[in-house]
N, C-alpha and C positions, 0 to 999 in steps of 0.2 A: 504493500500500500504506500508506503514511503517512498516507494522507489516510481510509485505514477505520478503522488504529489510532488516529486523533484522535476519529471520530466513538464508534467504541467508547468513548474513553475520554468523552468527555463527555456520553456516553449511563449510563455507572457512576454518575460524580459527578450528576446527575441523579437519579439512583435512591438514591442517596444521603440526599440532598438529603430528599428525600420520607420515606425512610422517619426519617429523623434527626426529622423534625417530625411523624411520626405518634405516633412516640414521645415526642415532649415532651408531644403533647397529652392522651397515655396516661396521663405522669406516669412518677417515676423510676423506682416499685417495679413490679414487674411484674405483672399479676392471677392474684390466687389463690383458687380455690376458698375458699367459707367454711368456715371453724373447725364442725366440729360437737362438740355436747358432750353428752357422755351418762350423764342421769341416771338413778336407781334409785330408786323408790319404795316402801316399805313402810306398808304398814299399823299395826294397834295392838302395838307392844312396849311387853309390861308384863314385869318381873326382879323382882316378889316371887313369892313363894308358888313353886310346882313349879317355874319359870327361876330362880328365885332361888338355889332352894335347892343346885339344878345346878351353878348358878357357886359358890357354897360348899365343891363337892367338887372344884372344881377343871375341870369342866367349860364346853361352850360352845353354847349352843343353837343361833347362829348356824353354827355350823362347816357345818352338812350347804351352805350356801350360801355358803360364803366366801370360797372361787374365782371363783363368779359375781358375787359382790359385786364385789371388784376391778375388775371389768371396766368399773362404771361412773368417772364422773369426779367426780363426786358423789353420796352414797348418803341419803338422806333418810327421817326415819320418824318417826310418831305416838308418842310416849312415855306410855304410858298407866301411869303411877305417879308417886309423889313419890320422888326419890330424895336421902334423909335420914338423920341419924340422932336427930333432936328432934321433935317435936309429938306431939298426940293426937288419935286418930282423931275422927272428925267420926261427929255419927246420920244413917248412912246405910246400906244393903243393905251393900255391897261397899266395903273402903276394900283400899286396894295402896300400901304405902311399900316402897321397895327398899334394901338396906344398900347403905352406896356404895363396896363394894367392887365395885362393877358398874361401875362408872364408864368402869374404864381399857379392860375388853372392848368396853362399848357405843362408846367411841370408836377400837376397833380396826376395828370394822366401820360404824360409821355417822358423817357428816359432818355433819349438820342433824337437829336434832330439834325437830318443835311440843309446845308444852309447853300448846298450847291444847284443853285435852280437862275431862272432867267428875272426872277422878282426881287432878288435879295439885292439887287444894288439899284431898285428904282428911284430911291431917291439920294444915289448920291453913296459915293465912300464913307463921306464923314459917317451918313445913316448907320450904314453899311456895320462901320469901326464899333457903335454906339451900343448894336443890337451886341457885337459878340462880348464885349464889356459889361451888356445888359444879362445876356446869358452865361457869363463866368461868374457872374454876383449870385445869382440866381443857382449858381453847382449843377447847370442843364448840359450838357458835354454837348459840343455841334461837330461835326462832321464836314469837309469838301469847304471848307472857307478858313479864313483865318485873317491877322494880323499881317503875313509877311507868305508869298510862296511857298516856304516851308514849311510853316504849319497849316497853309493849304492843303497842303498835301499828304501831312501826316496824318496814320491812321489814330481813330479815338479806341484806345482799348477797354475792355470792357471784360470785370471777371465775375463772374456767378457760377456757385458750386464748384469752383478749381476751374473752370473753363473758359480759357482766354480769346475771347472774341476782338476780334480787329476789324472796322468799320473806314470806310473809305467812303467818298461820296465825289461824281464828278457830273459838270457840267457841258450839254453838248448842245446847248441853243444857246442862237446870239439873244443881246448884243454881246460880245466879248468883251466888250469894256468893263466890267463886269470882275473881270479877271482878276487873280493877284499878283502883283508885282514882286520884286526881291525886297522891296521896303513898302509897299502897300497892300493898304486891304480887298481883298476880295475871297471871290471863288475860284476853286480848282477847275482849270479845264481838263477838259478830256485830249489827250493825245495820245495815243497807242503806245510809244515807247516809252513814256513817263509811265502812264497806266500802269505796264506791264512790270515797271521799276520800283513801281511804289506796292505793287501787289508780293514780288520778292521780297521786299526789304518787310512789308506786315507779317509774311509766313518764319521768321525769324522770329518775332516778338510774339505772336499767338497761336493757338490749334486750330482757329478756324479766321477765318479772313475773307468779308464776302461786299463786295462796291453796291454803293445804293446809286442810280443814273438816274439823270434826266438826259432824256434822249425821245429819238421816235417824232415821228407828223401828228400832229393835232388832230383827236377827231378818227383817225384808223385806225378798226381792229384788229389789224393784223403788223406786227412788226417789221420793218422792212430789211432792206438787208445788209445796210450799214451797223442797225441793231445786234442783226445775228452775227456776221462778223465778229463786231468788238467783244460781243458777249463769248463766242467761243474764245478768242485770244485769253481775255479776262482769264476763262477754267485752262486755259494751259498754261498760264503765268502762276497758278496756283492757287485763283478762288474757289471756296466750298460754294459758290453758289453766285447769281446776278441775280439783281431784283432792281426794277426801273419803276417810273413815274415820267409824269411830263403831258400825253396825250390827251387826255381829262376824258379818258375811255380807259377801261380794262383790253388787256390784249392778250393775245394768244401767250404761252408755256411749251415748254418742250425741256428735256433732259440731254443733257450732252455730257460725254465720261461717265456717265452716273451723278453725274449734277444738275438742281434743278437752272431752270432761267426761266424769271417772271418778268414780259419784259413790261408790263405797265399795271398798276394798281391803279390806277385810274384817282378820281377825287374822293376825299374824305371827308373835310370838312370845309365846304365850298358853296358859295351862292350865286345865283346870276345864268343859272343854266338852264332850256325849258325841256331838250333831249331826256327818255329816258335812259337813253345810253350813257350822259352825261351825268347824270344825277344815281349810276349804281356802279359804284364801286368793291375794290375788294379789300378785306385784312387779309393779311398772308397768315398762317400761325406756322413754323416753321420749327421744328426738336433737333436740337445740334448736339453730339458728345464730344470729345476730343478726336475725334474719328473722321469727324464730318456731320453733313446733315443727314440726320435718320429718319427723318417725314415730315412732309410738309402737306398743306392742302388752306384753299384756301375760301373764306366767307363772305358772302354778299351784302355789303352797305346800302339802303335805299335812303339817297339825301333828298329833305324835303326842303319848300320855299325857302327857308330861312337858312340851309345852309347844315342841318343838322343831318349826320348818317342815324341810320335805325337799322337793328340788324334783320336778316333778309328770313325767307324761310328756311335754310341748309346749317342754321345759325346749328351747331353741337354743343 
């Protein structure tokens, strides 16, 4: 009997033994599923004119979706105005400065804004200068503009749950004036070989790295093929993804490497349109790990007179 109890036991420490070193070779922490992180993307929010005026009474355009917003871990969106309270309008069709009592709501609901669009310099650099000082006060991070070229162009990183997200934003409608100089303010333009330099130089500093564009014709729901170009360059320069605005139409999607391209979310919070092409938009919701993105799909906005999205029927 003694001689089963010895073999037992040295049959334990054995097994022991083995599993002691299978686990060293595992490492101390145990394996975990990866972190996923879940962004929200919006299209063009502009707060002058009918949102503006809304926020004035004490209103919230954002409210009919601000449950949902929550839900992501980062919510991100096209900023299509200046938000100021100095400059003069520029000669062009349509100018949009927002009074910056907008401020404290846009960053009640939104986490990242691109500030690289064809409206952010309508009235003027100085404006221009005013809003990004207005949104550094404010701890609102902007994307695709800046102070000087080079923080034009540098990406805004962003960490949730260990997961370093790098944000880019360019512009690809005139006027290019617009632009940022090596000592002035503006926006990032878009040029393929800067593009593709600045998407390198993001995959160095985060896991995931994905350009927010404005690009694309007005009004067409289908992307054209300057779009599709830049957007494949983009995923072989090493973005997890494109996602565009600009049209004030939703546009066609397609996957390329195994990466999505949204090339237009069309308006989110926007007034002055009668189309109901123009008035449904979409929120991207898009799960990123270190990996890349692991699904995305995206929800229907119906924006009504005043400017305000409501969410659609596919709402989950």
């Amino acid at each position: 009997m003694s001689g089963v109890y010895r073999s037992l036991c040295t049959w334990l420490a054995a097994a022991c033994l083995v599993a002691t070193a299978l686990h060293a070779r595992a490492g101390d922490e145990p394996v975990r599923p990866p972190q996923t992180v879940r962004l929200a993307w919006m299209g063009d929010v502009m707060l002058a004119d009918g949102p503006g005026r809304l926020i004035a009474k004490g209103g919230d355009p954002f409210k009919p979706f601000a449950a949902r917003l929550k839900q992501a871990d980062v919510r991100i969106a096209n900023l299509e105005c200046v938000i100021a309270s100095t400059g003069k309008a520029i000669d062009k069709p349509w100018t949009f400065r927002a009074h910056p009592r907008v401020l404290p709501l846009l960053k009640r609901h939104v986490d990242v804004v691109s500030v690289a669009n064809n409206h952010s310099g309508d009235f003027g650099k100085p404006a221009f200068a005013e809003m990004l000082r207005r949104l550094q006060r404010a701890q609102l991070p902007y994307a695709g503009g800046g102070h000087t070229l080079r923080e034009a162009h540098s990406p805004v990183i962003i960490e949730r749950k260990g997961v370093k997200i790098a944000l880019l934003a360019y512009d690809e409608f005139f006027p290019r004036v617009f632009e940022a100089g090596d000592a002035l303010p503006g926006v990032a333009w878009s040029e393929d070989e800067q593009v593709a330099f600045d998407i390198r130089q993001a995959r160095t500093q985060a896991d995931i790295v994905i350009p927010f564009m404005h690009w694309g014709q007005e009004h067409e729901p289908q992307a054209n093929a300057r779009q599709r170009e830049l957007a494949r360059l983009m995923i072989d320069a090493g973005a997890d993804a494109v996602v565009g605005a600009h049209p004030h139409v939703v546009q066609d999607t397609e996957v390329y490497r195994g990466k999505p391209i949204i090339y237009s979310l069309g308006n989110f919070v926007f007034d002055g349109f009668s189309s109901t092409e123009n008035n449904t938009g979409w929120v991207l919701w898009m799960d990123v790990t270190r990996q890349g993105v692991s699904a995305w799909h995206v929800e229907e906005a119906h924006i009504d007179r005043q400017g305000t999205p409501h969410p659609g029927k596919n709402a989950r």
